[in-house]
C-alpha positions as semicolon CSV with decimal commas, in nm:
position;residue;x (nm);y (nm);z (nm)
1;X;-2,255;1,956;3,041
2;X;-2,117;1,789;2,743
3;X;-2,315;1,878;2,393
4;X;-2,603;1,727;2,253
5;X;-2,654;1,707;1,891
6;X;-3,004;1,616;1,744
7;X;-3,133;1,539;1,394
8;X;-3,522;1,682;1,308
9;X;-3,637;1,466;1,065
10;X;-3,963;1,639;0,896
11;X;-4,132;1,480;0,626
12;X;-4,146;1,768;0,356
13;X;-3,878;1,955;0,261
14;X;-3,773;2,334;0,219
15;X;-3,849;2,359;-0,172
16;X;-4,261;2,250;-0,135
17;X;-4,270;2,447;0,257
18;X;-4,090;2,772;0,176
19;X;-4,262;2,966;0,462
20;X;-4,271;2,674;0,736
21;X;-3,901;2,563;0,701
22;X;-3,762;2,898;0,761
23;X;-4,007;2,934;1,109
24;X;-3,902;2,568;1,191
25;X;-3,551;2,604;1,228
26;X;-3,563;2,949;1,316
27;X;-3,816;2,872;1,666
28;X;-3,621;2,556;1,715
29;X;-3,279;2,770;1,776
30;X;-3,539;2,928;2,023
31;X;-3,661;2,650;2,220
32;X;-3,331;2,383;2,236
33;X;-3,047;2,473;2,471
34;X;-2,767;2,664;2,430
35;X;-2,570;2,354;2,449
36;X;-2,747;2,156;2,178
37;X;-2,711;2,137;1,808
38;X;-2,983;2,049;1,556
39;X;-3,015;1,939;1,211
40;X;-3,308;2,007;1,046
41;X;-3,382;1,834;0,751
42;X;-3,651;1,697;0,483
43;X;-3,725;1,343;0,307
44;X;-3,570;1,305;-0,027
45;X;-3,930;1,376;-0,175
46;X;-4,172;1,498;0,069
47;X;-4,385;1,636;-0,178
48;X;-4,749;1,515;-0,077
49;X;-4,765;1,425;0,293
50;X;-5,177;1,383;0,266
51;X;-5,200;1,003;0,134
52;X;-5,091;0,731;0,309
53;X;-4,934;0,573;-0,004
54;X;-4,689;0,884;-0,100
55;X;-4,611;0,934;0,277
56;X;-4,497;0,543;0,346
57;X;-4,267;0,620;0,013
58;X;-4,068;0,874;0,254
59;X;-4,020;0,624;0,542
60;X;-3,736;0,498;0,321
61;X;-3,582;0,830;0,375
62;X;-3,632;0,850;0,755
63;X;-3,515;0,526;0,816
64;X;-3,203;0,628;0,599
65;X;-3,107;0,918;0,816
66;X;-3,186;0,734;1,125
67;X;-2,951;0,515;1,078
68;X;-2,669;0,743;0,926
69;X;-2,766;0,941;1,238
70;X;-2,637;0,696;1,449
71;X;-2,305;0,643;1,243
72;X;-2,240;1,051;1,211
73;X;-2,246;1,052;1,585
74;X;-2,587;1,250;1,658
75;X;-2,748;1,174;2,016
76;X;-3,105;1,136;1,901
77;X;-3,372;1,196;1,637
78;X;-3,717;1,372;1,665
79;X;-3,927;1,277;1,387
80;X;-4,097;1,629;1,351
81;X;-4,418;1,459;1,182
82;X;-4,760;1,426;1,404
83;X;-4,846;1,047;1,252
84;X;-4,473;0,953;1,331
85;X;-4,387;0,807;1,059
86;X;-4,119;0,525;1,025
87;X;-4,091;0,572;1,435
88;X;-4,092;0,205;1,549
89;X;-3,880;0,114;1,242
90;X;-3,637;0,327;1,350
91;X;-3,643;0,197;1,685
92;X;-3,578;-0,113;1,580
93;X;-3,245;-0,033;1,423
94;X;-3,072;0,215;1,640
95;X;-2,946;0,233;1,981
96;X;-2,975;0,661;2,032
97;X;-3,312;0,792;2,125
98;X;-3,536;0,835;1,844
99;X;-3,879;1,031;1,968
100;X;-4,211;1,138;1,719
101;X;-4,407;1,455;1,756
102;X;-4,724;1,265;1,779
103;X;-4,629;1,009;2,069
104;X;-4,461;1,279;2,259
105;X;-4,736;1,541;2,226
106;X;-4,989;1,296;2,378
107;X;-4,785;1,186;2,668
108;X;-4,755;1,554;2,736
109;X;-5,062;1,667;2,708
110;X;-5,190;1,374;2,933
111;X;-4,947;1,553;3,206
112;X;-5,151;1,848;3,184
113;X;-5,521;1,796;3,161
114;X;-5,732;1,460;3,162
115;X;-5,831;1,429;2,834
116;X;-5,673;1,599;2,503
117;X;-5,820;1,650;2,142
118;X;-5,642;1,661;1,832
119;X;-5,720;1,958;1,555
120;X;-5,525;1,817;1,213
121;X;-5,577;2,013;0,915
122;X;-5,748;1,789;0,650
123;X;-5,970;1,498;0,723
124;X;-5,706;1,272;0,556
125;X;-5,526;1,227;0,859
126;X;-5,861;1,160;1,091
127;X;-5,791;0,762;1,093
128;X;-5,428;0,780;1,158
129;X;-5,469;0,968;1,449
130;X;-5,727;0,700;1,594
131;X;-5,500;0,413;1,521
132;X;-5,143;0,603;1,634
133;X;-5,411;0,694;1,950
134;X;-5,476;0,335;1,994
135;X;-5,149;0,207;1,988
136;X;-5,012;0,406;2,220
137;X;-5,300;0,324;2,449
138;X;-5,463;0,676;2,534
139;X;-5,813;0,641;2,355
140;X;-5,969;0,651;2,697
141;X;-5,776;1,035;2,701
142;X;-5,895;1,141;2,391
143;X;-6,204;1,410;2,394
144;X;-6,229;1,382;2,008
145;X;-6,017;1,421;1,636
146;X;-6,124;1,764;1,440
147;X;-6,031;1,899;1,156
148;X;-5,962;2,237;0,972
149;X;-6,044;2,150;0,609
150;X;-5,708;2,209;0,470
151;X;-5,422;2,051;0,310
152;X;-5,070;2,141;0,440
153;X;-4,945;2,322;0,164
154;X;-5,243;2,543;0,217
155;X;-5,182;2,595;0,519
156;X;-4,802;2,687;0,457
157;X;-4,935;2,986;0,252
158;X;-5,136;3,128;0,505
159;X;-4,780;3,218;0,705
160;X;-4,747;3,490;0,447
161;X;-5,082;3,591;0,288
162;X;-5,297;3,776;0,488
163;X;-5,632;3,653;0,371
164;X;-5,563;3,288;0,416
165;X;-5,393;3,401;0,776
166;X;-5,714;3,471;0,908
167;X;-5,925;3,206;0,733
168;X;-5,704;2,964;0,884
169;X;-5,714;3,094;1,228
170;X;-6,091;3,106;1,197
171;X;-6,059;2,761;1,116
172;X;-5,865;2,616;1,364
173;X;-6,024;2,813;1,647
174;X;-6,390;2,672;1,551
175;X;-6,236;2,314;1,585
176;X;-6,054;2,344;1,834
177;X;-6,380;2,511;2,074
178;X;-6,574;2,195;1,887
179;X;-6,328;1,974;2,081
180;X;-6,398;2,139;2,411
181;X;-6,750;2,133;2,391
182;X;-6,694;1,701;2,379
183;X;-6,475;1,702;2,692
184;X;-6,136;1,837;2,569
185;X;-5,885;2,015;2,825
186;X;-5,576;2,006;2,616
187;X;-5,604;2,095;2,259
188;X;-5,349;1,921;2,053
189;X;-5,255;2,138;1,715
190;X;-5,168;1,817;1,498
191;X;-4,919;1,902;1,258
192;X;-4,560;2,096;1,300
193;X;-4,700;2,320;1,027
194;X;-4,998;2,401;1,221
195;X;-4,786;2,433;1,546
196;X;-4,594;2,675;1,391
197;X;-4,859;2,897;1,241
198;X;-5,021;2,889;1,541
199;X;-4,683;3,002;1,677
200;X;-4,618;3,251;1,436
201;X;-4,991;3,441;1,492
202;X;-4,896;3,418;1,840
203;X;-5,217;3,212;1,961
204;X;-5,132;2,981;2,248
205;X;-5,480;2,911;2,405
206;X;-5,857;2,879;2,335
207;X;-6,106;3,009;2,563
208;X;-5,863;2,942;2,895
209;X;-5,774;2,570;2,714
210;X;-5,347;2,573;2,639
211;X;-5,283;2,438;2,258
212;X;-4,975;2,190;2,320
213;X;-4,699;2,332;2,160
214;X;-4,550;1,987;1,986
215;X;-4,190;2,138;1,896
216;X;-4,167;2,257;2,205
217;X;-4,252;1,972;2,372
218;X;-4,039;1,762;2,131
219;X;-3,703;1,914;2,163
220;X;-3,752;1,925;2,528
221;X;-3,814;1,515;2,536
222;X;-3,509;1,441;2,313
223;X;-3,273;1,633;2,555
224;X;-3,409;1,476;2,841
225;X;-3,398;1,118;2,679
226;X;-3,007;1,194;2,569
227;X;-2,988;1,270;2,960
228;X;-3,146;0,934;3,051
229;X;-2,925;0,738;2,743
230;X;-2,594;0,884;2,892
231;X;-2,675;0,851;3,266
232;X;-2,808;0,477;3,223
233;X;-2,593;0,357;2,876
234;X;-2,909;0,213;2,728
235;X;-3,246;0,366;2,572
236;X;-3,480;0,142;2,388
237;X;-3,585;-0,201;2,485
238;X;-3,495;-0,478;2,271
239;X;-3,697;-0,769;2,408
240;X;-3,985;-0,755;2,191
241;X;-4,122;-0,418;2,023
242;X;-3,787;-0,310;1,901
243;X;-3,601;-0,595;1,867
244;X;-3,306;-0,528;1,649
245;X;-3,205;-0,776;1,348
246;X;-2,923;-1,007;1,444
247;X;-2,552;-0,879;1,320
248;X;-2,570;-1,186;1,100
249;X;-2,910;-1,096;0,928
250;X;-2,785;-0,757;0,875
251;X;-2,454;-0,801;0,707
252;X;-2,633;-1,069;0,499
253;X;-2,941;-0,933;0,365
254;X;-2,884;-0,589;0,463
255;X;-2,641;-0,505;0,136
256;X;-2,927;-0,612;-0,117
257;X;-3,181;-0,429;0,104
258;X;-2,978;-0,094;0,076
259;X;-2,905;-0,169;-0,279
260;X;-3,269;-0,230;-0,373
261;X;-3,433;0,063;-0,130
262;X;-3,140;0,309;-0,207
263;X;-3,080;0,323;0,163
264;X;-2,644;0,405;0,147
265;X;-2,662;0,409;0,552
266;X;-2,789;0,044;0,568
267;X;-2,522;-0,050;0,337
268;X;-2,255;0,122;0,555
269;X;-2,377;-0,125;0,843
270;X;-2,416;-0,429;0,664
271;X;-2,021;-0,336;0,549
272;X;-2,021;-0,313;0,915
273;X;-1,881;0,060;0,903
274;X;-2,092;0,214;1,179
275;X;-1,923;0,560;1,194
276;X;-1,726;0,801;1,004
């Protein structure tokens, strides 16, 4: 079978996640095939992923490497992020599969029990998770949204201090049982972070309920859409959703776009140079 090779788009980056970078790309050489290759990399910033204002700053950067993604010959991207970020932008703009942590993880989890809950880890993201819920038309599978009370970067400390190891665990094991006490039968860990700490203490269930394991499921979905791209020469729909900008628009308006955004890949395709 011919290789695959797959960009992981996160949106922090190694220097403010020094713990959860290393597990990331070590458990992803875990779970992919031998056969496939993957990039893992960060957002040119990436520095505070709680606020909505800071973390639409980064799309920029997704967007970016989407589309250079496509030019440097990858097969698809997996936007490791649980609100997907930038995911229907991308979409919009290139032909390989792109696929987010949080859309995947749902449509998984609806696979194996009738109703799923999501456990982020501040109440920042509460509201994001209803809308990305609602747009992707599962509300009537969601149990409930809980949260652990702490901020990401928090939460990458506890993969090394002791203390915090067990506070968190505490923490995400009341919210989680919280969840299945309103219906839950799939508990969603929302957040790669908090997938991989949950990982890395080894705790893959609560009280006989299985925690979806979103990089797991991730990877998994990317190789299988490559699979359907290369078997059927076509991936994303174009009628409506993810209609792509005409040719036309692009080399037009696309230059001063890059130049203004500082997106370099868009300006490659509005130069109409769509490869190396």
């Amino acid at each position: 079978m011919k290789q695959m090779k797959i960009l992981y788009l996160s949106m922090s980056r190694e220097e403010y996640s020094p713990n959860y970078f290393p597990y990331l790309r070590s458990y992803i050489d875990q779970v992919k095939s031998p056969g496939t290759q993957v990039e893992l990399r960060g957002t040119r910033v990436g520095r505070i992923d709680s606020f909505r204002f800071f973390e639409v700053l980064d799309w920029v950067s997704i967007m970016d490497s989407a589309i250079e993604a496509q030019q440097d010959g990858f097969d698809a991207i997996a936007i490791g992020n649980i609100l997907d970020p930038a995911l229907r932008e991308a979409r919009s703009m290139v032909d390989i599969p792109v696929l987010g942590l949080g859309e995947t993880s749902m449509l998984t989890s609806c696979m194996m029990g009738s109703q799923f809950s999501l456990v982020g880890v501040n109440p920042y993201f509460g509201g994001r998770f209803e809308e990305n819920v609602a747009k992707y038309g599962l509300r009537e599978r969601l149990a409930s949204i809980e949260c652990m009370g702490l901020t990401p970067h928090e939460l990458d400390a506890c993969f090394s201090d002791p203390d915090g190891r067990q506070k968190a665990i505490d923490s995400f094991t009341a919210a989680a049982r919280a969840s299945l006490d309103k219906g839950a039968e799939v508990v969603i860990p929302a957040g790669g972070r908090l997938t991989a700490f949950l990982n890395a203490v080894n705790i893959r269930e609560v009280d006989g309920a299985p925690l979806l394991d979103g990089t797991v499921s991730l990877v998994a979905a990317v190789e299988a859409a490559v699979r359907v791209h290369r078997q059927s020469g076509s991936f994303v729909s174009r009628r409506r959703l993810y209609a792509r900008a005409p040719e036309a628009s692009i080399r037009q308006a696309g230059a001063e776009y890059a130049e203004g955004y500082h997106v370099p890949a868009l300006a490659r395709l509005a130069a109409g140079d769509t490869s190396n």
